[in-house]
N, C-alpha and C positions, 0 to 999 in steps of 0.2 A: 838337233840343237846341240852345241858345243859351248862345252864354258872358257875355251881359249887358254885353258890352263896348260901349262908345258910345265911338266917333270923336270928336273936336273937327276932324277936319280934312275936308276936302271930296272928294271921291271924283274920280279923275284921269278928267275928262270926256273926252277923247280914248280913253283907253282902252276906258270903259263904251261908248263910243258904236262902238266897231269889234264889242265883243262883241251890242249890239245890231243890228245891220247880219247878224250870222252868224246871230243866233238867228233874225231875220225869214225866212232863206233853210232853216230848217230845216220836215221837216213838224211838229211839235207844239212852234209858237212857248211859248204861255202856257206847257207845262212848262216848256220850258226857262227860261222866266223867271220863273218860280216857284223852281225849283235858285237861278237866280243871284244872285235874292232872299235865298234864304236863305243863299250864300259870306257875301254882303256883309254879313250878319247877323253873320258869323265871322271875318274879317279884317279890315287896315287898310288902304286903299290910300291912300298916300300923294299927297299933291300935286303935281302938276308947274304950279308956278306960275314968272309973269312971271323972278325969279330963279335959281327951276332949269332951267329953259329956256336963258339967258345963260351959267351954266355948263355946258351939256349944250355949246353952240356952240364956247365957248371951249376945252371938253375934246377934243372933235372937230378942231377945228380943230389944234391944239396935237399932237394923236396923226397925225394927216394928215402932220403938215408933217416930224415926227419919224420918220415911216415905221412908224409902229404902228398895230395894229388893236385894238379891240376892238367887239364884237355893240352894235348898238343898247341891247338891254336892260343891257347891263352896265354902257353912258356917261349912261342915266338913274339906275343906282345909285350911278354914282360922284359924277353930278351933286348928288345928294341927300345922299349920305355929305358931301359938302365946304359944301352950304348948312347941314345942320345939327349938324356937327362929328361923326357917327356910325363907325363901324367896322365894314366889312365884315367876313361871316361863309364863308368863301368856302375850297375843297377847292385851288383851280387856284390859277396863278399869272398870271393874265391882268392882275391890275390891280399887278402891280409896275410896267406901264407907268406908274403915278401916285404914285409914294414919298410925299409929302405924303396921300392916304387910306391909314387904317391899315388894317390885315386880320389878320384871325386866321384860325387853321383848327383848331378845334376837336378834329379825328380826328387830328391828332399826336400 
């Protein structure tokens, strides 16, 4: 089942390329990349280009220096929410570390 949805944006080649590194190391590569075939058929993955990249660094850096943390995957989302003006959907309170990205949490 397909939702017919077609991306405009470019699939985050770092990423695909770590999930194909796994799938080669599995025993029944082609399944699994047949499955992944079909995610990708189902979601969007978003770009991490030249821009989001420079704010991934700057957010990093900036949370470093202030003595905060946040997960890898959260300073690509936060990087992304601030390149393309978007609003996190998030239960936790990890990115009040960023007041300037909004957040909502839906289950209040």
């Amino acid at each position: 089942m397909t939702s017919g949805f077609k991306t405009p944006y470019p699939k985050c080649g770092g990423r695909l390329s770590e999930l194909e590194a796994a799938i080669e190391q599995t025993k029944r590569p082609a399944a699994c990349r047949r499955t992944l075939d079909r995610l990708l058929r189902e979601v969007r993955v978003w770009p991490v280009d030249r821009q989001v990249a420079r704010l991934f660094g700057e957010i990093y850096v900036d949370l470093r220096r202030r003595g905060r943390a946040l997960s890898h995957v959260d300073i690509v989302l936060a990087s992304l929410a601030r390149s393309m003006k978007l609003t996190i959907l998030t239960t936790d309170r990890d990115f009040e570390a960023l007041p300037d990205i909004p957040t909502e949490d839906w289950l209040r």
